[in-house]
N, C-alpha and C positions, 0 to 999 in steps of 0.2 A: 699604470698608464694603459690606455686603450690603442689598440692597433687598427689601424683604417685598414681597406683594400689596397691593393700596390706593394707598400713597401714589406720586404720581408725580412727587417729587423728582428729580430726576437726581445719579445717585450720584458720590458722588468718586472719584478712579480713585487709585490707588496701593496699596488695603488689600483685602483678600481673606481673611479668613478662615472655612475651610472647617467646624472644630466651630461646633458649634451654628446652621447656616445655617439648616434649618428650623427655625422660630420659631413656625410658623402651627399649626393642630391636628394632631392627629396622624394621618399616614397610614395610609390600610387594605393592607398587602401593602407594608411598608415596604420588605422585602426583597428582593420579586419580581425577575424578571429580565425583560428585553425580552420573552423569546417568551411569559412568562404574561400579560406587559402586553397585547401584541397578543393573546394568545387573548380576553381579557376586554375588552377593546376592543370585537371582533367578534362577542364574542356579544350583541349589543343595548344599549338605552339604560342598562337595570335595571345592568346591569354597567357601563357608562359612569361611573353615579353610584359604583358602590361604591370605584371607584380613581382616584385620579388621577396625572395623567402630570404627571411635575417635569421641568421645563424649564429647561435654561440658558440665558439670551438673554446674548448679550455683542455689544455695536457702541456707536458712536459717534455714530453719523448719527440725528441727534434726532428727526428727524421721521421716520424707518423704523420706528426703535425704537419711537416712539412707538404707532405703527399697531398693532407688534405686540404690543405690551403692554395696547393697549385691547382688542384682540380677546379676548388671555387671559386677563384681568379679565372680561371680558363673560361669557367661556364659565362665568365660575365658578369654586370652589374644589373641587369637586367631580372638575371637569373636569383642571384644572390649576394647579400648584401652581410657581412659577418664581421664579426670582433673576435680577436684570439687573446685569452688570456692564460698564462701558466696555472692558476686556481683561483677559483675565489675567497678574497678574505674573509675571515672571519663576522665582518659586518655588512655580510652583501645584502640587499636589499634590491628589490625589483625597482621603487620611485619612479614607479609609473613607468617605464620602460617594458615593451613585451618582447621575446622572441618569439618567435614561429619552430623553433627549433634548438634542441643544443645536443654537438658533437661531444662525446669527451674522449680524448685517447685514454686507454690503462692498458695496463700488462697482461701476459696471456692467462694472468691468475685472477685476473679482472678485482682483487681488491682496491686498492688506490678509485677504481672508476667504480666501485659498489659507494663507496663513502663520498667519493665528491657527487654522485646522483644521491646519496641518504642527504647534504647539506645541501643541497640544492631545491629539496622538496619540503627541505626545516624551514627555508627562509621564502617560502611560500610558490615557487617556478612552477605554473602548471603545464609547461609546453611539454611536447614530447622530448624523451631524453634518448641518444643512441649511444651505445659504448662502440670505442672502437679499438681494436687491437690485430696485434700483426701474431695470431694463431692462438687457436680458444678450442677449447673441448666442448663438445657438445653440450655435455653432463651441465657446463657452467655456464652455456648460454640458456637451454629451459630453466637453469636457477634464476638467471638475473631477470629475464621473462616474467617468469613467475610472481617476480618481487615489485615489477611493475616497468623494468627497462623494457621500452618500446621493441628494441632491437640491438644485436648486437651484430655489427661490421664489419669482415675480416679485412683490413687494410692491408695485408699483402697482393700485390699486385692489382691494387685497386685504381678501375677505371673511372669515365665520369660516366659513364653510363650506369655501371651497378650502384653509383653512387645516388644517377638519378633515380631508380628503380628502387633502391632503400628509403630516398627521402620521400616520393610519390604514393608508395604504400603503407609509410607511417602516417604521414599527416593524414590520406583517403581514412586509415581506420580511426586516429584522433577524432575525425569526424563522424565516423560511423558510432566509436564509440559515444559524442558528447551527444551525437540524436537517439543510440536508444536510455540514455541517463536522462534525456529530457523527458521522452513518453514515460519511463518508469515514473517520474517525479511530478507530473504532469496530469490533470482532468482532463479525458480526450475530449467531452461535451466543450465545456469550455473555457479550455489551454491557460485555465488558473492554477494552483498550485493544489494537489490531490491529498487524502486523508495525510497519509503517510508523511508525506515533504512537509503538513502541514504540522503535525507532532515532532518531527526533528527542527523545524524553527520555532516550535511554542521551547525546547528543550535548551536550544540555543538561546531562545532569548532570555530565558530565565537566567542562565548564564552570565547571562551579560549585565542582567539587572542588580545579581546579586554583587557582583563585581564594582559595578559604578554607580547605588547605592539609587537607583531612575527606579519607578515602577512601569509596568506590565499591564495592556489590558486587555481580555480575551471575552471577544463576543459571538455568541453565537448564534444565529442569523438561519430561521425557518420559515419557508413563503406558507402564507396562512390559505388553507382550503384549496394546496394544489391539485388535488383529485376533480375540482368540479372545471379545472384550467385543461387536464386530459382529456375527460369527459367531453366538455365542447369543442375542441381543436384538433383532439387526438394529439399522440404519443409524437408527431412530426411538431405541433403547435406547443406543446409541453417542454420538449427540449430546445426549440425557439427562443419560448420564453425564460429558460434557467440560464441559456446562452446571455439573455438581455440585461437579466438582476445580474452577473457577476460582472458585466461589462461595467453596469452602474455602481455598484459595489466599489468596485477596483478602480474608479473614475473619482471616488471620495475619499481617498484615502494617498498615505506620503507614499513615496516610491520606495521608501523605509519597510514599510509596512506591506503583510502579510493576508493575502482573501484568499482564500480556498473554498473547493465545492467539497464536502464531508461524503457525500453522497447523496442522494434520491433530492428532493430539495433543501437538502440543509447546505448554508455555508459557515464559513467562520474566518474572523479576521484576526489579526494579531496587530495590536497598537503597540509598538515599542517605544522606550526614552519617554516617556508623558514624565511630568514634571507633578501634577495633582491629576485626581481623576476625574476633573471638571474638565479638562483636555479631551478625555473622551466621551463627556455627554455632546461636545462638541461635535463631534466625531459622527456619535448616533444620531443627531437629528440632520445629518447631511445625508448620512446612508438612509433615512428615513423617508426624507425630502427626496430622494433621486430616485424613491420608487413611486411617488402619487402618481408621476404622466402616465397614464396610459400607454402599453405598448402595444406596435399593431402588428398583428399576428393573420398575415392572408387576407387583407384589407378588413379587420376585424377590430375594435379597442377590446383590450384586456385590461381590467383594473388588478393591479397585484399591490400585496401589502404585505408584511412581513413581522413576526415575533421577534424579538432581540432579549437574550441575556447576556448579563456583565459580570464578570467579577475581574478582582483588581489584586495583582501583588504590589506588594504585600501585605497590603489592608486586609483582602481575605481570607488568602491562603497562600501557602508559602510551595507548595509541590505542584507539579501540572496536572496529574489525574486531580487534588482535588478542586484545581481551579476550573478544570472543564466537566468537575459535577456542582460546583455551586452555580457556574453559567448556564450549564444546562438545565436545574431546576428553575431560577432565574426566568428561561426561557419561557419555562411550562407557566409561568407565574401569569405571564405578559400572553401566553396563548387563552391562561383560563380568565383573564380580563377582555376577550373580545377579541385577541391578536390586536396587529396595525399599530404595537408600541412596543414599548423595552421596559424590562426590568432589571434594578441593579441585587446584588444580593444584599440581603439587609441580615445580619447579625440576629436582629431583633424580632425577625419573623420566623417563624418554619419553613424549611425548605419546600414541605410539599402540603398537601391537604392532611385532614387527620388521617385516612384510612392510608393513605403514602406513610406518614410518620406513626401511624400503627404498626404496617408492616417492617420498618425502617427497624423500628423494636423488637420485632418480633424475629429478627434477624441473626439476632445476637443473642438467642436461644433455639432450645430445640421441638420449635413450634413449628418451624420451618426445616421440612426435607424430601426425603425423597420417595419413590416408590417405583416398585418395577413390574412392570406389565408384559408377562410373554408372549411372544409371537408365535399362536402356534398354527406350524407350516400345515398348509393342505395339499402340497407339492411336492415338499422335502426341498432339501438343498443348503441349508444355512440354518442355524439355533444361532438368535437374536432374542436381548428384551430390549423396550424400551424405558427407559429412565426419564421422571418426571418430578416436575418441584410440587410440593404441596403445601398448603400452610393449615394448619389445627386450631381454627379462630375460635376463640374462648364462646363467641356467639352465635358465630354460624354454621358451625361445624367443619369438615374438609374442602376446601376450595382448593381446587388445578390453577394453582398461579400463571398456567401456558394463557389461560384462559382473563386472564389480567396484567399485559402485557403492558400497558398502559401505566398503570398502579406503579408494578417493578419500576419503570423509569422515572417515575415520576418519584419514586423514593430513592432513588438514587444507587438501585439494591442490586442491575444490572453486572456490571462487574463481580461483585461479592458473591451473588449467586451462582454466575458460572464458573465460579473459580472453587468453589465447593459440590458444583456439579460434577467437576472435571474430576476433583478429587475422589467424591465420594465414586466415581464410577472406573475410576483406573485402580482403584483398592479392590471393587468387588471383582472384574475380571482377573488382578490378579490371585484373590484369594480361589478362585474358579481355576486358573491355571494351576495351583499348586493340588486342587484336585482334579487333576488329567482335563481338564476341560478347555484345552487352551486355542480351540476353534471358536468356543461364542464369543458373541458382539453383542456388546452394548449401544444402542444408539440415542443421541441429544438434543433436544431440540436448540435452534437458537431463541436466544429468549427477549432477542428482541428484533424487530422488523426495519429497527434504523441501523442505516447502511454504517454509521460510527459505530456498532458495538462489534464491526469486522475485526474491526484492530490490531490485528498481532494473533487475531482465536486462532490461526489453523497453528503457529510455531506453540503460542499455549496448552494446544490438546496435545501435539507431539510433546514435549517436555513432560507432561503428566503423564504420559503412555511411558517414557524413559524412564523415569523416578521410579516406577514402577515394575520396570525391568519386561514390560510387555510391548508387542507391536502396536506402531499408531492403526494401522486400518483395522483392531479390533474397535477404535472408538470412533461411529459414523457420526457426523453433525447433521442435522436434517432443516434443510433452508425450504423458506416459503418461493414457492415456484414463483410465482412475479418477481419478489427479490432477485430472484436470480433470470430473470427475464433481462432488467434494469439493468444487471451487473453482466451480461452479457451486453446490450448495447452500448454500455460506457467500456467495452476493451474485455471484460472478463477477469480482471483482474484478482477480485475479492476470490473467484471460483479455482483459481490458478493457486492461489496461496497454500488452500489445501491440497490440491496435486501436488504441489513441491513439498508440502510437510510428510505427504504419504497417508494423512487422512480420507477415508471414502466420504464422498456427500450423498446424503439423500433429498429427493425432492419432495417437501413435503404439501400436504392441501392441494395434490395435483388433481387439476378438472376444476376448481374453484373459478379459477382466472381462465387463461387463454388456448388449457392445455398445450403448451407449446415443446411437442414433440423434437422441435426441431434441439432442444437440450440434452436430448440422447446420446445424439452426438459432440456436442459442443463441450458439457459436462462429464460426460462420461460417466454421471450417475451410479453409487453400486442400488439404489433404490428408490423405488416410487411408494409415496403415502399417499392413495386418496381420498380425497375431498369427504369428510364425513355425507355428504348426497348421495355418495356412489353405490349405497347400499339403501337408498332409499325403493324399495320395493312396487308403490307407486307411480315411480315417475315414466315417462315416456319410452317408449319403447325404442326410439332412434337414442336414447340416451344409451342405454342397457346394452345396444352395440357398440356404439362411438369405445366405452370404458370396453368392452370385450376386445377389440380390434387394439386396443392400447397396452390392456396387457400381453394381447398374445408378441404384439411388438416390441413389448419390455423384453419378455423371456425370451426372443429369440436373440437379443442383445444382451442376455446374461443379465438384466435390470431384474433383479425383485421385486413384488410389489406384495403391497402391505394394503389390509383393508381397517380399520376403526369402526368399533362401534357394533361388532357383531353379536349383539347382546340380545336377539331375543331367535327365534326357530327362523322365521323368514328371513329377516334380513343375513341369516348364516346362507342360507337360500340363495341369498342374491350372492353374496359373496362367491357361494363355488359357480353359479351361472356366467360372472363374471371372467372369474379362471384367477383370483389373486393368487399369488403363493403362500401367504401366510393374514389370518385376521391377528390382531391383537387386542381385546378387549377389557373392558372395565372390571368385569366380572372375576378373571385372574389377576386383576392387582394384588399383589403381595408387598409387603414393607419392603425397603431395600436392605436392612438390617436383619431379615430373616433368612432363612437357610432356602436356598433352591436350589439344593443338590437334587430331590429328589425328582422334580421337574426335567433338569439339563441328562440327568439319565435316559430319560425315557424321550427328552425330544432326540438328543445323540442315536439312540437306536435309529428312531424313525426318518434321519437325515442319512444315516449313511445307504 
């Protein structure tokens, strides 16, 4: 039985029914959520009245309860609006019913109140839960903290005022907390669902598909020739318009369903519960159809069109990495057909071109690996090589696969590559540590320039740097400076990843793009790669400064910089004019498989 406000019977325990539990008038903001409760909470008394907060009190212990209940009778019905039950049974269920809140009394050993908040978060209550008891050791209130109780309440000699001040500054943080869960989960550009959120509901919905027996359909959605969309509107008229495709995007699709921004202009949607996969050609020519209008961008029309790949569980694939590489090839499919269409994955085709499905081949031998190129310092300060993929083509001899970035994705080889980069490069450091060498760094390039092969890389290099029993900031990843331009304007996110993993980044191809120094400090960089020009000996003389004034800028911020390419008397020339710290050229390439003990000796001397 449910207990109203007023009477202070004590309720029988065994019956719980959840319809019609409010009985009392009718709430203003019946609907509301935590964080509008706390806003209107905090903004003054006037708001106080206008809503009240419903309260679950559930405990046993008579005289606790009792305490609490007179307080929330005191405070009013204005104030709070509560139901007391001795515990919930076994079969409670929310039935649409929300609190704002739930009290629970327990003992000062606080078990009894750990398990009714552990059944409480079984049968789904996301509200904030406070324990409350009459004397608690510290030790066991940061445990239940920890564990996720909001707070715990000493109800000895408890007022309505600490009463108000506990409940005020749980829901204020509920709220704090559901707005930074939203930005974390969240495209700041636009407020769609981000790589991330968007792989735990591709995870979840497989889930569910395989459960209830529905297929799955996952498209992936790239605006064709965005560069010439920056080019004439610039970077304010570009994100305008990626603002405008996921409006339209997300305007064609069920409220079921899943659009996210991947990054840079790629999105991806997730069609859940399709019945055949004719449901989602459906699907595509409305996302198709919703981008011909013209969008006007600064009283300007912009014609935008867009690439779509399809695959389908479980007609194509039964896992998510490989549903979001048959999609993605898929895509590539419909881009090298003109873009402004979709392709679905066909069984029947190849995934990519021949030289794709050459190298796809050439994958799963040892045609493909690596090689290491020392940096050697003209500074001192650090012994670094850098590690590079190469492929041993039966025809054309050694090709720098950094240098066919394209290819790799389009063979679908991105993943597998770095996952054998990461390997083969946290083996050689540590084979390097067991010979005293346990200051160099190796550093990697990213191998691909789209913002999805972010994914989880910076928790992936830590884990390889672990398995190995060595520190992550021996292995630097080396991002393309505009990428991380991009990834700075949409929140920073992708660059924070590796901060939190303890991986250093480097900037790579810097002076290509925008030189934007302002990364120095935003990233915190342990290095700068520049631009294979920078060594162009040739070029203009306001150049030759601009790079001088950049590195002396690095070094005074502790940034390394690295020159490429110093492969002949002059351009070593330009290099020291410049002031880089270290060139690393073609010329010292050595296998990765080869011994560079004798190398790391003699840079070691020259760094300390």
């Amino acid at each position: 039985m449910v207990q109203d406000n007023g009477p202070r019977d004590r309720p029988r325990s065994g019956l719980f029914e959840m319809a019609g539990a409010w009985r009392g008038p009718p709430l203003a903001g019946h609907g509301a959520s935590v964080t509008s409760l706390a806003a209107r909470w905090t903004t003054g008394r006037h708001a106080e009245r206008r809503t009240a907060i419903r309260v679950l009190l559930l405990g046993e212990d008579a005289e606790g309860t009792e305490t609490i209940r007179l307080l929330l009778e005191h405070a009013g019905s204005e104030r709070y609006v509560f139901r007391w039950l001795i515990e919930p049974p076994l079969d409670f269920r929310l039935d649409g019913t929300s609190f704002d809140l739930v009290i629970v009394m327990a003992e000062p050993a606080l078990g009894s109140g750990m398990a009714t908040f552990s059944a409480l978060r079984a049968a789904g209550l996301t509200a904030p839960i406070v324990l409350a008891s009459a004397g608690v050791e510290d030790d066991l209130v940061e445990r239940a903290v920890d564990l996720g109780v909001a707070d715990v309440l000493d109800a000895t000699d408890l007022d309505l005022q600490t009463l108000d001040r506990t409940v005020r500054a749980v829901l204020a943080r509920a709220s704090r907390d559901r707005q930074l869960y939203q930005a974390v989960r969240r495209d700041d550009l636009t407020g769609l669902a981000n790589r991330a959120s968007f792989r735990d509901r591709l995870d979840h919905g497989l889930t569910l598909a395989r459960r209830s027996g529905s297929k799955l359909a996952l498209l992936l959605v790239d605006v064709d020739d965005f560069k010439s969309i920056n080019d004439r509107f610039g970077h304010p008229g570009g994100d305008e318009l990626l603002r405008r495709v996921g409006e339209r995007l997300r305007s064609r699709v069920r409220e079921s369903d899943t659009v996210a921004r991947l990054g840079g202009d790629e999105f991806g949607v997730l069609l859940l519960n399709i019945a055949q996969p004719e449901d989602a050609a459906v699907v595509v020519r409305k996302l198709l159809d919703s981008l011909k209008p013209p969008i006007d961008l600064d009283g300007q029309p912009a014609q935008v069109a867009a690439s779509i790949g399809v695959a389908v569980y479980p007609d194509h694939a039964q896992e998510a990495q490989r549903l979001i590489r048959l999609a993605d090839a898929a895509m590539y499919r419909a881009k090298r057909a003109n873009g402004g269409g979709c392709c679905w994955h066909d069984d029947s085709r190849p995934l990519a071109s021949p030289d794709a499905e050459e190298l796809a081949t050439a994958m799963a031998t040892d045609a493909v690996s690596f090689v290491l190129r020392p940096q050697v310092a003209l500074q001192g300060g650090r012994v670094a090589m850098g590690m590079r993929p190469v492929w041993r083509h039966p025809r054309q001899g050694l090709l720098d696969l950094l240098a066919m970035r394209a290819l790799v994705e389009e063979a679908g080889a991105v993943e597998q590559l770095t996952e054998r980069l990461l390997a083969a490069a946290a083996a050689k450091l540590a084979e390097w540590q067991r010979h005293g060498f346990g200051k160099a760094r190796i550093t990697l390039p990213m191998l691909s320039r789209r913002r999805l092969a972010w994914a989880g890389l910076a928790d992936r290099m830590a884990a390889a740097a672990s398995r190995q029993s060595i520190p992550p900031e021996r292995l630097e990843i080396e991002i393309d400076e505009q990428l991380l331009v991009e990834d700075a304007q949409t929140g920073g996110q992708g660059a924070a990843a590796f901060a939190r993993a303890g991986v250093p980044v480097g900037l790579d191809r810097f002076g290509a793009g925008t030189m934007a120094a302002g990364l120095f400090t935003t990233v915190r960089p342990s290095s700068i790669r520049l631009c294979p020009t920078a060594l162009d000996a040739d070029g203009p003389a306001d150049r030759l400064i601009l790079f001088q004034a950049i590195t002396a800028l690095a070094h005074r911020l502790q940034i390394h910089s690295i020159a490429t390419g110093a492969d002949t008397p002059g351009r070593m020339e330009q290099a020291r004019r410049i002031g880089v710290g270290a060139v690393e050229t073609a010329v010292a390439c050595m296998p990765a498989d080869d011994p560079c003990l004798p190398w790391l000796r003699i840079a070691m001397r020259r760094a300390v």
